[in-house]
N, C-alpha and C positions, 0 to 999 in steps of 0.2 A: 407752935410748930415751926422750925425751922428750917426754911428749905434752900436747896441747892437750886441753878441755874434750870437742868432739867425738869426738878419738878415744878419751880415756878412754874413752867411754859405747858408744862401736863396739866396744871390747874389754869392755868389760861384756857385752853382749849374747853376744860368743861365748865367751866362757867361761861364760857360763848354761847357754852350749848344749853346752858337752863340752870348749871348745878349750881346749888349753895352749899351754904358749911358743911352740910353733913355730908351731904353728896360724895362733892369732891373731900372729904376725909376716907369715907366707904371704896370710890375709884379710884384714888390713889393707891392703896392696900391690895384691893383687888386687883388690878392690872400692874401689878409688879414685875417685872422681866427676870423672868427666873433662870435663862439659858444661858452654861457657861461655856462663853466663846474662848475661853484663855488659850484652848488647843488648837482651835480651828484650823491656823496658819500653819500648823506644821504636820499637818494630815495629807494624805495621797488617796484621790479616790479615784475608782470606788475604795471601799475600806478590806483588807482581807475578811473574808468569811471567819462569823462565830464557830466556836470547836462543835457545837450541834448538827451542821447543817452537812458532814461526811455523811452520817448514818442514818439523818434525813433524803438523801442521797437514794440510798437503797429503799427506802420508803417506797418512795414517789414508785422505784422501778418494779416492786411488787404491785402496787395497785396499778400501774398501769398495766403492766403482764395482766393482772384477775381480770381487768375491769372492772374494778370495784373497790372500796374502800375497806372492804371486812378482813383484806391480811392485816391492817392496823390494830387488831384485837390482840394480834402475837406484840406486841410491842406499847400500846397504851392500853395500859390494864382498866382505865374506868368503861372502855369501850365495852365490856365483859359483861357488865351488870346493866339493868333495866334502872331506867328511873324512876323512882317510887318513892313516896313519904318517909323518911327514915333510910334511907338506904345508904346515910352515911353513917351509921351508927352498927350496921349490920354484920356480923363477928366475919364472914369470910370477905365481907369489901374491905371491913380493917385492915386484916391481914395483907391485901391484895397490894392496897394502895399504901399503905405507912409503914409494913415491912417489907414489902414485894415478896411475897409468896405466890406461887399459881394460882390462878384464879379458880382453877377446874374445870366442870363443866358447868358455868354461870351460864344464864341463856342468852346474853348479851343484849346490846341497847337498843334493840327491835328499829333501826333504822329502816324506814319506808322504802326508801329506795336507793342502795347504796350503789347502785350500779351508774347513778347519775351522781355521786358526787366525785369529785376530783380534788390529785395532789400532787402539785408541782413546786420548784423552786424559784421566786423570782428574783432576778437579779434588781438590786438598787443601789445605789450609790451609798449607804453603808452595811453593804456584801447584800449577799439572797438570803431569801428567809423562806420558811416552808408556806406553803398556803392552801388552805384546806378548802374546797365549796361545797358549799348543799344544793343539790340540784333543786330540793321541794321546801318548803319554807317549815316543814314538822324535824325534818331531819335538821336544819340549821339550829332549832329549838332543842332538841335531843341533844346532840353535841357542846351548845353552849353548857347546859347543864351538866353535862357528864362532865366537862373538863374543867370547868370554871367554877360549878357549884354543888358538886362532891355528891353527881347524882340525885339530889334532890330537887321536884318539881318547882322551881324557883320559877317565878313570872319573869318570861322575857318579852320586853314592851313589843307591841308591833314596832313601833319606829327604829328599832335596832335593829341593824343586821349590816354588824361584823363584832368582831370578839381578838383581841388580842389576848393570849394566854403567854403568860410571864413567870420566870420560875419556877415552869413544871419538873416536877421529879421523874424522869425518864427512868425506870426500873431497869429495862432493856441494857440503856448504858452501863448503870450499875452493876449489874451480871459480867454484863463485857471486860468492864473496869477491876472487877474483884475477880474475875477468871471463873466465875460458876457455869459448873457442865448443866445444860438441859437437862432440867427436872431436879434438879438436889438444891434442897433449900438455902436460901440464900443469910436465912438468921444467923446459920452457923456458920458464916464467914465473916458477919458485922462485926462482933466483939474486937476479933484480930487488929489490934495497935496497928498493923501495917496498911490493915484495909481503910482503917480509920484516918489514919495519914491521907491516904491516897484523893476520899472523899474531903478532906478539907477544902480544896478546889472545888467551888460550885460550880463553874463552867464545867467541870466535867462531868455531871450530868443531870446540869439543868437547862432547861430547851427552853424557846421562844418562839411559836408560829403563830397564825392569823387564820380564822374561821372566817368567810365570806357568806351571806345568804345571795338569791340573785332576783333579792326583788326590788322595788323601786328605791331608787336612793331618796332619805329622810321621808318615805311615805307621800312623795311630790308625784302625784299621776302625770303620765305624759303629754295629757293635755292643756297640761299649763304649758309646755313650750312648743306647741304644734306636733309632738312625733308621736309615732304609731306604738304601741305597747311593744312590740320588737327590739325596734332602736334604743327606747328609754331603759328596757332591760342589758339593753348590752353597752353604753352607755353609763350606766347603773353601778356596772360590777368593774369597768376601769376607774372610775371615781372613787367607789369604795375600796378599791384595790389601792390605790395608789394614796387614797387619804390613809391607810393604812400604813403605809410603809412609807409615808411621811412621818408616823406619830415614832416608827421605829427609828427614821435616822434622826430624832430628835434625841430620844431617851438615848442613842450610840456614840452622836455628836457633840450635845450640848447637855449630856446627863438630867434631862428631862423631858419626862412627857405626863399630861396633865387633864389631866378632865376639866380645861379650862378655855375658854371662849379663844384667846390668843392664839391658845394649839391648835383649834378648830379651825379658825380663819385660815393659819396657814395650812393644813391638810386638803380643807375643801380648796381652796386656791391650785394644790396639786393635781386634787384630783380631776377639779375643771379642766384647770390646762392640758391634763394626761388624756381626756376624752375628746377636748375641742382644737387644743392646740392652741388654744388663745384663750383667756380668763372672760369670764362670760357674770357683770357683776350682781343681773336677775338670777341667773342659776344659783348664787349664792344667798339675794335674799329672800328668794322662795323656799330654800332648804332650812335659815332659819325664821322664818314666819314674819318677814317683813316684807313680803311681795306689792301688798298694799301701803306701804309707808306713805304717812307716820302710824295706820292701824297695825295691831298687832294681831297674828293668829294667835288667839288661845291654847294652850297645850302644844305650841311647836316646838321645834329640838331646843331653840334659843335660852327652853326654862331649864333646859338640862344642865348650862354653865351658871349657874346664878350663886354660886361658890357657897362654902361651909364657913363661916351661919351665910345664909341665903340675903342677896345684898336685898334690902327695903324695895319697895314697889317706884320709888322717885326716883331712888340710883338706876333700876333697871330699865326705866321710860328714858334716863341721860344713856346706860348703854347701846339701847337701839339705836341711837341718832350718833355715835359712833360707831357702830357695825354698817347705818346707809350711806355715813360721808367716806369710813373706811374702803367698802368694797368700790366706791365710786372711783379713789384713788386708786385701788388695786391695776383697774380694769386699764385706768392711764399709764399707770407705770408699765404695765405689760403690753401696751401698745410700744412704747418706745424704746422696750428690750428687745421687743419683737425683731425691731429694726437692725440690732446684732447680732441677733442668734434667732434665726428660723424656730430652732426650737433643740430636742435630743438633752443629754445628761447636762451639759454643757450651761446652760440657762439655766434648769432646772436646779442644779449645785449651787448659781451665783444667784439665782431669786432667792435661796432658803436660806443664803447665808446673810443675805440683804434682810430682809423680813426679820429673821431671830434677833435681828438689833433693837428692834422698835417696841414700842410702847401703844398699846389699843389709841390714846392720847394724842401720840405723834403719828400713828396711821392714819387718822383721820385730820388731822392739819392741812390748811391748806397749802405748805409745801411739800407735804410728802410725796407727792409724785417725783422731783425733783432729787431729793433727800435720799429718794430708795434709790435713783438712776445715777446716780452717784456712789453710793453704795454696791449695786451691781458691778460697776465699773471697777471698782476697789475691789471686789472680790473676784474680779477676772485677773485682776492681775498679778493679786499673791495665792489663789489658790488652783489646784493642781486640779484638772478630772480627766481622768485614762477613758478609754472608749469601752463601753457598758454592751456585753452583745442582746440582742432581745432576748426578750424571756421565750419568744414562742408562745404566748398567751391566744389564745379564743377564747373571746365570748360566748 
């Protein structure tokens, strides 16, 4: 195997840390930096809003007028039907969701309590994006299903909760986009060459927003950090929010986002700082099941990155021991950002754009603190962030 300057020094680090040949063959592969910075430098942010988020727009302004989340029935058609065994195979859900025909009168997704869940647009630094919450933990389950898993009672782990929904086929727009009057079916306008033209543009009507539950983030009770069931809920849902719409300005900036340990670091790194102000490097390794290091909690979020094919049980005991030296550096480097930027979009822009450079390998080095604050420093100075107004969020 022949390696370049970086990887040497990527295998240095994990053979410091225990790995041998196979190890470091397996982490090498695995911790690949897959994020393409080549645009970075010539972006202005925040970033203009995706073409979804006008008519998301009107969304939000109907459910907040109901106080409720049930006018979304007029507009996401899986809201319509119940979830049940088979209900993706079911002749009027067909129709509903893969031709957009009316739903009729379906009795819709029996949500518990739509009156507590909520839909607003949050602004981030690559544009706002819809965000949906479940006030009750049945209804967050409800909704993932219905939008993500075609109605069908699909097991969603307790440990989840949030859902990015990618790709959706907005019907609503479509209607809009092909000129169909309320209530005349919409088959007999697909065939049309011109309608067909029109939908070759996926942006124009494929949506992207965010499901939030609001209950403890990674299933960590609040008495692992002294706070009262309150706090750690509201708390809970800025971290998840914000890990959230970290994973979006990934997939929007650096054309990736990952079900992969690297993305995680950096999201929960967001979401920390969005809740504390400051990176907090226990809150991270109690989220992934290293509170006790070098013990591991059994079945924590940590097994959830163990990548396709799932890296051996030796590489993943060399992973831990870069996720405790990583968050260790994390917690340094954001102390001495700290010292140029209090905090706001500002920081926020030049940490992710610092961070996306790295290697799980070189995060945990022991100059990374150093490495990243230089980095930072670099990306304060060629890159651009305009003033972000708040979202108006409550917890």
């Amino acid at each position: 195997m022949i390696m370049d300057d970086r990887t040497e020094l990527r295998s240095h680090i994990l053979r410091s840390l225990g790995a041998g040949g196979a190890e470091i063959k397996e982490l090498l592969l695995y911790n690949q930096n897959l994020f393409d910075r080549s645009g970075l430098s010539g972006m202005a942010f925040p970033l203009p809003d995706e073409a979804f988020v006008r008519v998301w727009e009107g969304y939000a302004k109907e459910t907040e007028a109901a106080g409720s989340i049930l006018p979304l029935r007029k507009h996401l058609v899986q809201l319509n039907f119940p979830v049940r065994e088979g209900m993706s195979g079911d002749p009027g859900y067909v129709a509903a969701t893969l031709s957009g025909e009316e739903p009729g009168t379906s009795p819709g997704l029996g949500l518990r309590a739509p009156e507590r869940c909520r839909l607003f647009l949050h602004p981030t630094l690559a544009g706002r994006i819809p965000i949906l919450i479940a006030g009750v933990r049945e209804d967050f389950q409800l909704l993932v299903q219905a939008l993500s898993k075609r109605n069908e009672p699909a097991h969603i782990p307790e440990s989840m909760g949030a859902c990015m929904i990618a790709g959706y086929r907005n019907w609503h727009r479509i209607r809009l986009l092909v000129k169909v009057a309320p209530g005349a079916k919409i088959s007999e306008r697909l065939p049309d060459p011109a309608v067909q033209a029109r939908l070759q543009d996926k942006s124009s009507y494929q949506d992207r927003f965010i499901i939030l539950s609001s209950g403890f983030y990674s299933g960590v009770p609040p008495e692992r950090f002294g706070l009262s069931e309150q706090q750690w809920r509201e708390f809970s849902l800025v971290i998840r929010r914000e890990h959230e719409c970290t994973h979006y300005f990934t997939r929007r900036v650096f054309s990736s986002m990952r079900n992969h340990l690297m993305d995680e670091m950096i999201a929960d790194y967001s979401g920390i700082v969005g809740a504390q102000e400051r990176f907090r490097q226990d809150w991270m390794l109690a989220f992934l099941g290293l509170e006790n290091f070098p013990a591991y909690t059994p079945g924590a979020r940590l097994e959830n990155y163990r990548g396709n094919p799932p890296l051996s049980p030796s590489a993943f005991v060399i992973l831990q021991r870069l996720v405790k030296q990583a968050a260790e550096n994390l917690e340094l480097f954001d102390r001495s950002t700290a010292r140029l930027f209090k905090g706001g979009p500002e920081k926020h822009l030049y940490s992710l754009a610092a961070l996306s450079g790295f290697t799980m390998e070189e995060l945990a080095s022991a100059q990374a603190p150093a490495q990243l604050h230089a980095a930072f420093a670099d990306s304060a100075k060629t890159l651009s962030a305009g003033r972000i107004p708040q979202s108006g969020f409550v917890a």
